[in-house]
C-alpha positions as CSV (number, residue, x, y, z in Angstrom):
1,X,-45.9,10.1,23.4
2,X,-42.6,11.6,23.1
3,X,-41.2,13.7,20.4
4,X,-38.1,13.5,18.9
5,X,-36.3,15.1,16.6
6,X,-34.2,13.7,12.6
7,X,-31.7,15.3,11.0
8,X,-30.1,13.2,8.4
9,X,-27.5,13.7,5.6
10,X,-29.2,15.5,3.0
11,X,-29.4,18.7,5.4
12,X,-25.9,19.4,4.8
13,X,-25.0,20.4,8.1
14,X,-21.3,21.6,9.4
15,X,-19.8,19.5,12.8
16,X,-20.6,23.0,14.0
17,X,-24.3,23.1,12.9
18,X,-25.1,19.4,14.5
19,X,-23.6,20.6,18.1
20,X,-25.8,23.8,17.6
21,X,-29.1,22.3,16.7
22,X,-28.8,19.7,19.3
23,X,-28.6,22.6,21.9
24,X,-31.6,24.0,20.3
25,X,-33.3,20.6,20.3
26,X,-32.9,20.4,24.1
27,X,-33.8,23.8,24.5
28,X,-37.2,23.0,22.0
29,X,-38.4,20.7,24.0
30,X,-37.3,17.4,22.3
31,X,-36.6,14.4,23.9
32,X,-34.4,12.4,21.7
33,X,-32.3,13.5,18.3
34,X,-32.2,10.6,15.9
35,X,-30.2,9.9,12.4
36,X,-30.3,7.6,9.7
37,X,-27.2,6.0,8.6
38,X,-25.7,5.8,5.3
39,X,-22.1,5.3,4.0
40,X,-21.1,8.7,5.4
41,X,-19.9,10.1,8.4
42,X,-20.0,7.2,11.4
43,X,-23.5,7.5,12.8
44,X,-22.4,6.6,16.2
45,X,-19.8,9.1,16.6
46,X,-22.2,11.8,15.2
47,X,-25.1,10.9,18.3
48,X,-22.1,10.6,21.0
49,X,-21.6,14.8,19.3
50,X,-25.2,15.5,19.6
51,X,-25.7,14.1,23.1
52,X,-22.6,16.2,24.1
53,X,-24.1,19.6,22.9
54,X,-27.1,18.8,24.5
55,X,-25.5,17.8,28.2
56,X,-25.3,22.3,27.6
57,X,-29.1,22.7,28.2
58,X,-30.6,19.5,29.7
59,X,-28.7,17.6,32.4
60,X,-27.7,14.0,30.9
61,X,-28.2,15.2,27.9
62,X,-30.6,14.1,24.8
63,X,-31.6,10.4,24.5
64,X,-30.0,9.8,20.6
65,X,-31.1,7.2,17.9
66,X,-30.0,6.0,15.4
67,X,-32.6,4.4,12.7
68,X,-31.8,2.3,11.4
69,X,-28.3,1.0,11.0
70,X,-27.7,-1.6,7.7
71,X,-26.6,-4.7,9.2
72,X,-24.2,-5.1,5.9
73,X,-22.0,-2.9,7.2
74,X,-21.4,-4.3,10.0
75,X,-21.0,-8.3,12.4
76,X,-22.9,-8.3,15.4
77,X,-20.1,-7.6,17.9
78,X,-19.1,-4.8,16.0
79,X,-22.9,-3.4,17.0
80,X,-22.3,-4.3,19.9
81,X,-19.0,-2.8,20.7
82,X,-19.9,0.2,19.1
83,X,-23.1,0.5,20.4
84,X,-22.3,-0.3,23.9
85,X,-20.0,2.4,23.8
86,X,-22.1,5.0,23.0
87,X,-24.7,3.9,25.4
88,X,-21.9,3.6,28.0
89,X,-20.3,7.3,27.2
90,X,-23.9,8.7,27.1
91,X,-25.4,6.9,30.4
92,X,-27.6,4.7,28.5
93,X,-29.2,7.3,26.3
94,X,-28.8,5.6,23.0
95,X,-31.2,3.9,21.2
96,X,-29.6,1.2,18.0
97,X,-31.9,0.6,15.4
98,X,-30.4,-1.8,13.1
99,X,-32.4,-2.6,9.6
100,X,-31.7,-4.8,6.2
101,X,-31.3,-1.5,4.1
102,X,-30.9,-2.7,0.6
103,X,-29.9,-7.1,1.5
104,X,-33.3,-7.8,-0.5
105,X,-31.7,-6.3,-3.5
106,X,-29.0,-8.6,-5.5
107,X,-27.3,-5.4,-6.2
108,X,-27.1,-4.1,-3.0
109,X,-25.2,-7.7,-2.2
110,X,-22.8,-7.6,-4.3
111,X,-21.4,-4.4,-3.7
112,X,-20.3,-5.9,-0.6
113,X,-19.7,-9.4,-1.7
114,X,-22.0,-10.6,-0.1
115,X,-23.9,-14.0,-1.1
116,X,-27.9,-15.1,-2.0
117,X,-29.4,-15.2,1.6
118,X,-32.6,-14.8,3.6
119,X,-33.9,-11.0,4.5
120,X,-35.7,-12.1,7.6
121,X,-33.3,-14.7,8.6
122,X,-30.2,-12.1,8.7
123,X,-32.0,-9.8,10.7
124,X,-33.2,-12.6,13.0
125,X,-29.5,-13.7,13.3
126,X,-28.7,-10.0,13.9
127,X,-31.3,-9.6,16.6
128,X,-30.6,-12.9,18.1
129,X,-26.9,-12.0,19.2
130,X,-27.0,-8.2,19.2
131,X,-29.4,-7.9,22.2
132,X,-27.4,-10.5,24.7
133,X,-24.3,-9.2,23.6
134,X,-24.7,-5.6,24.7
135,X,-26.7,-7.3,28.0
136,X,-23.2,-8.8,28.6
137,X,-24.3,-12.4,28.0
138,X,-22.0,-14.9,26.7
139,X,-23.5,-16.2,23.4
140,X,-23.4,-19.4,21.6
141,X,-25.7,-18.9,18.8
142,X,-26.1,-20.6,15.1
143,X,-28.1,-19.5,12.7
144,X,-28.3,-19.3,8.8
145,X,-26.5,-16.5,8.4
146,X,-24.7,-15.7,11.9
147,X,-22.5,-18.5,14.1
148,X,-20.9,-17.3,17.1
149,X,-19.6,-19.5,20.1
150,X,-18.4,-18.4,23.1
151,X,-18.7,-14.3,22.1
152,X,-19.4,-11.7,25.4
153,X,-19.2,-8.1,25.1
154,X,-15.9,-7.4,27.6
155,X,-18.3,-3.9,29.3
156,X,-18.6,-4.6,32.4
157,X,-21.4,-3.8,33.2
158,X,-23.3,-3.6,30.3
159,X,-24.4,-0.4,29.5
160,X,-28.4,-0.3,28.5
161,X,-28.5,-0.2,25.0
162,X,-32.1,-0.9,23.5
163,X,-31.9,-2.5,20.2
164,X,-35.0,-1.2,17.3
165,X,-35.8,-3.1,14.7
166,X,-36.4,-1.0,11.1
167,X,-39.8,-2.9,10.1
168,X,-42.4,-2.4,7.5
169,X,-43.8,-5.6,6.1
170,X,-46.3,-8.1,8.4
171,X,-42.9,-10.7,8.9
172,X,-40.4,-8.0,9.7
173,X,-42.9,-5.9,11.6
174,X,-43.7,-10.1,13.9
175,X,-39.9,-10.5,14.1
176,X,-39.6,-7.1,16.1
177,X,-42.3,-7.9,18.3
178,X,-40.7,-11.4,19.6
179,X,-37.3,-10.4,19.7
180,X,-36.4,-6.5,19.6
181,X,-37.0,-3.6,21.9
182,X,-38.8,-1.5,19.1
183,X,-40.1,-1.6,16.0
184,X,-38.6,1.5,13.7
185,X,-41.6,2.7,11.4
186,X,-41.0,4.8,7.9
187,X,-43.7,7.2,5.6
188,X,-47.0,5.5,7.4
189,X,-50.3,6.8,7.4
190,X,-52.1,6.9,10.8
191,X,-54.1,3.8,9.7
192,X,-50.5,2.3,9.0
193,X,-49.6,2.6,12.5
194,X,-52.2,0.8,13.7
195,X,-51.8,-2.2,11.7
196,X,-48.1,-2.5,12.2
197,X,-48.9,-2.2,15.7
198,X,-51.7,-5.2,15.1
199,X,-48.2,-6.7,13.5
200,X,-45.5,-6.2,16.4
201,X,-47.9,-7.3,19.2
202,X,-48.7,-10.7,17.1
203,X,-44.8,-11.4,17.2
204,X,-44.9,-10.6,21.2
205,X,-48.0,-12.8,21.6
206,X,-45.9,-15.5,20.4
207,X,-42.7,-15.0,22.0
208,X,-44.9,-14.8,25.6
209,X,-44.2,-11.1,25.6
210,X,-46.5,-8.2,26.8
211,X,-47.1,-6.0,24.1
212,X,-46.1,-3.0,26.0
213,X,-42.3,-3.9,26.3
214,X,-42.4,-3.2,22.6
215,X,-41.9,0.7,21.8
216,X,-43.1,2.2,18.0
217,X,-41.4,5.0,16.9
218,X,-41.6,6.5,13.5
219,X,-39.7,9.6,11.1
220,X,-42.7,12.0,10.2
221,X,-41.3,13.8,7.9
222,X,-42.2,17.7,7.6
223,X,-41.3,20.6,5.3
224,X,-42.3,24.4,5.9
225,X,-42.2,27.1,4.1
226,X,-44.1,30.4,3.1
227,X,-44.0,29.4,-0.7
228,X,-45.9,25.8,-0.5
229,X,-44.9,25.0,-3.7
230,X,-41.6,24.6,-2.7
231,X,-42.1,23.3,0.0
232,X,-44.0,20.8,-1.7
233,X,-41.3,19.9,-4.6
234,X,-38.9,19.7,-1.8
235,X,-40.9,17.1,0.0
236,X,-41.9,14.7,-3.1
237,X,-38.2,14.8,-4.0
238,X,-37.1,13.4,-0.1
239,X,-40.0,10.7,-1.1
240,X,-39.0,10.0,-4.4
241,X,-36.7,7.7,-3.7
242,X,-38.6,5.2,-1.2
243,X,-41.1,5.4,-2.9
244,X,-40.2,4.9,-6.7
245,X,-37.0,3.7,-6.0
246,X,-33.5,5.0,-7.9
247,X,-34.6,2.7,-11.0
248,X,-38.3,1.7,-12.0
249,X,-38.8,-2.0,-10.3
250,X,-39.1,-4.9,-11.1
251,X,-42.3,-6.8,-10.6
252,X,-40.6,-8.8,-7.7
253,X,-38.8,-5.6,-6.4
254,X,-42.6,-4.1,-6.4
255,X,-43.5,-6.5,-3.4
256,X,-40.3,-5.9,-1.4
257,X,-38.9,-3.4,0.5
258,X,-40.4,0.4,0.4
259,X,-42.3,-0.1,-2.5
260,X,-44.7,-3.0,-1.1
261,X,-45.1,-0.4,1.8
262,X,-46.3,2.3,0.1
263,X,-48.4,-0.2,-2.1
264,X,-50.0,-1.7,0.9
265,X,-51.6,1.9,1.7
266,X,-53.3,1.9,-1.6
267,X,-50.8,3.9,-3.9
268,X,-49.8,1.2,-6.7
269,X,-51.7,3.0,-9.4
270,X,-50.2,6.7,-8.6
271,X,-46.9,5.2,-8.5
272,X,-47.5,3.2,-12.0
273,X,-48.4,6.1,-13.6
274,X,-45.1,8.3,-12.3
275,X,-43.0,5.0,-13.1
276,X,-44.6,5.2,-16.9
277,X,-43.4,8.9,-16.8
278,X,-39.8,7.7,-16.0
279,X,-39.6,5.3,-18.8
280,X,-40.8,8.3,-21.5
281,X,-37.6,10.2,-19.8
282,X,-38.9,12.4,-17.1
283,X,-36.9,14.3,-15.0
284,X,-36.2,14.5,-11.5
285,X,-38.5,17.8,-11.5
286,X,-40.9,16.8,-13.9
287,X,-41.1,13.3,-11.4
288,X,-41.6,15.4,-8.5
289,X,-44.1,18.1,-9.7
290,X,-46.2,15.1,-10.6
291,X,-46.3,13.4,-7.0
292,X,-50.4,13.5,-5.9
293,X,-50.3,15.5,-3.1
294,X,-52.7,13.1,-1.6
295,X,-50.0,10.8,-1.1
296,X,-47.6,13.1,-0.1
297,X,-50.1,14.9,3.2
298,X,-51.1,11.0,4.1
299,X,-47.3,10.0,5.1
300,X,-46.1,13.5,6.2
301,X,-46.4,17.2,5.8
302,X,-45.4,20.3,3.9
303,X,-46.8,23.7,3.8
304,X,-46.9,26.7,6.5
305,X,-45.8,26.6,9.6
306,X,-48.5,27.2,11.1
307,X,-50.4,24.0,10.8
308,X,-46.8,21.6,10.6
309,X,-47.9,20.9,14.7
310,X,-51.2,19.7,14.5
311,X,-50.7,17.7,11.5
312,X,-47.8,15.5,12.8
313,X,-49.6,15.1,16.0
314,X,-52.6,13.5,13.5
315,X,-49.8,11.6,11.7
316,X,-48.0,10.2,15.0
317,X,-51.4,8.5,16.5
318,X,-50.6,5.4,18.0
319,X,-46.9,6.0,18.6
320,X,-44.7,6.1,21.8
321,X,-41.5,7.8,19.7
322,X,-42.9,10.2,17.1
323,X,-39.8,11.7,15.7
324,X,-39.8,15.2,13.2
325,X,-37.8,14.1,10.3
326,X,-36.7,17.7,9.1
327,X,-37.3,17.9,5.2
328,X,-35.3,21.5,4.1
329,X,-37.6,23.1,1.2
330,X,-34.4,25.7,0.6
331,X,-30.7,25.3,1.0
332,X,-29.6,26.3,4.5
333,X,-29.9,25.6,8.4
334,X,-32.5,28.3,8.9
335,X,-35.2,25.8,6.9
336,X,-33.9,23.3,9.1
337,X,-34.4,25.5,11.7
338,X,-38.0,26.4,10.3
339,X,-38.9,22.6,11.4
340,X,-37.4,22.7,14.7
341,X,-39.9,25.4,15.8
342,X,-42.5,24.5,14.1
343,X,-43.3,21.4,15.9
344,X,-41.4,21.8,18.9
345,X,-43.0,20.1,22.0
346,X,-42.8,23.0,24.0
């Protein structure tokens, strides 16, 4: 299994920060850096500045990742260009994980005027054409959401860019299996793991694939600190919003999308109960300090150092690509830093 290492947004780091942790990454003993990406700072620029720090301490540099990528922001040739480059620039360490962020949600659509469509179809669409494109195949493709004729990525050759799949539901989780290099996991419990696995490899049986050309990484997302208290407020806040959501759901937004997940493990009543407290007018705090910890230490960790290392080695069973997901508990790079050390491979 290799280890790797997330640092996303909400750490607040400086350009100078991100060049120094990759460094120390390398140094640590981790084998790839990874980042979610948002509507901020271009993901792909940010893991062509990581991989550059690290070329400092490990020849080649760090393998970076990106998971996952929204395909709303973006056609399939533009992944492709753009990811092609960085796999290009970076000697085919780069890993594109692509995912349907928020397309389930009719809100999330029509921010970016985007129509009523199919989940699973756009990211079959997106698969479909992403992978021969950055192979450098010509592609004449139509689907329901994604027609192109005649396309080829002009890289000659075509860099090696593996294409993930962000999957957590038995459809998404079939769909990586027959058609994408990886499957991108998110807040699973060991037992989790193993039945997405059970998932991926139906969707390889399928396709005629063997089940070992399909990789499983996951973010394992740990917070340290003396005081466990805060580190334990700090860590139900990072959950708080995959697992509640930013507004209480809907009964159909309850089987979709992070919710479902975290429902599938067994959690609907502790999550009813916190959703009741949000309609009475909780706070964020009030929210948080509420979390059962029992849900919180079965899809990551928080608490002293000491045991952060053997507890996401229990929590990464049955991956190939278990990645630290840092989770600050104070304000700073030296919690951030806390992490790194913590569970460093080395």
């Amino acid at each position: 299994m290799e280890i790797g290492v997330g640092l996303d947004a909400t750490l607040n780091l400086s350009w100078s920060d991100q060049s120094a942790l990759a460094r120390e990454a390398a140094a640590q003993g981790y084998t790839s850096i990874w980042t979610p990406e948002g509507t901020g700072h271009d993901s792909y620029q940010l893991c062509l500045r990581r991989w550059e720090a690290s070329c400092d301490v490990v020849e080649g540099g760090l393998t970076t990742g990106i998971s996952v990528s929204p395909v709303m922001y973006r056609t399939p040739m533009a992944f492709a260009v753009t990811g092609g480059t960085v796999s290009d620039i970076s000697g085919g360490r780069f890993i594109m994980g692509i995912g349907s962020g928020g397309s389930y949600r009719p809100r999330a659509r029509q921010a970016l005027g985007l129509p009523n469509l199919s989940t699973l179809a756009l990211m079959r669409d997106y698969l479909a054409t992403i992978r021969p494109l950055v192979a450098g195949e010509r592609v004449d493709y139509e689907g329901e959401v994604v027609t192109l004729r005649g396309a080829q990525l002009a890289i000659d050759p075509p860099p090696k860019t593996p294409v993930y799949l962000g999957a957590l539901g038995p459809q998404m989780l079939r769909l990586a299996g027959e058609l994408a290099d990886g499957a991108c996991l998110n807040w699973c419990s060991p037992e989790q793991i193993a039945w997405s696995r059970d998932r991926v490899n139906e969707g390889a049986q399928k396709a005629g694939r063997k089940a070992s050309e399909v990789k499983l990484a996951e973010y394992i997302r740990v917070c340290v600190d003396d005081d466990e208290d805060v580190a334990r407020r700090a860590f139900a806040k990072a959950t708080m919003g995959y697992a509640l959501g930013a507004t209480i759901p809907t009964e159909r937004e309850r089987q979709l999308g992070y919710r479902a997940h975290f429902e599938r493990m067994g959690f609907a009543d502790e999550l009813a109960e916190l959703d009741d407290m949000r309609r009475r007018g909780a706070s964020a705090d009030e929210v948080a300090d509420a979390f059962p910890p029992a849900l919180l230490r079965t899809v990551g960790y928080y608490g002293n150092a000491a045991d952060a290392a053997s507890e996401f080695r229990r929590l990464a069973e049955g991956l190939d690509i278990a990645v630290v997901r840092v989770v600050a508990a104070r304000p700073g790079v030296e919690s951030v830093r806390a992490v790194m050390e913590a569970c460093k491979p080395a």
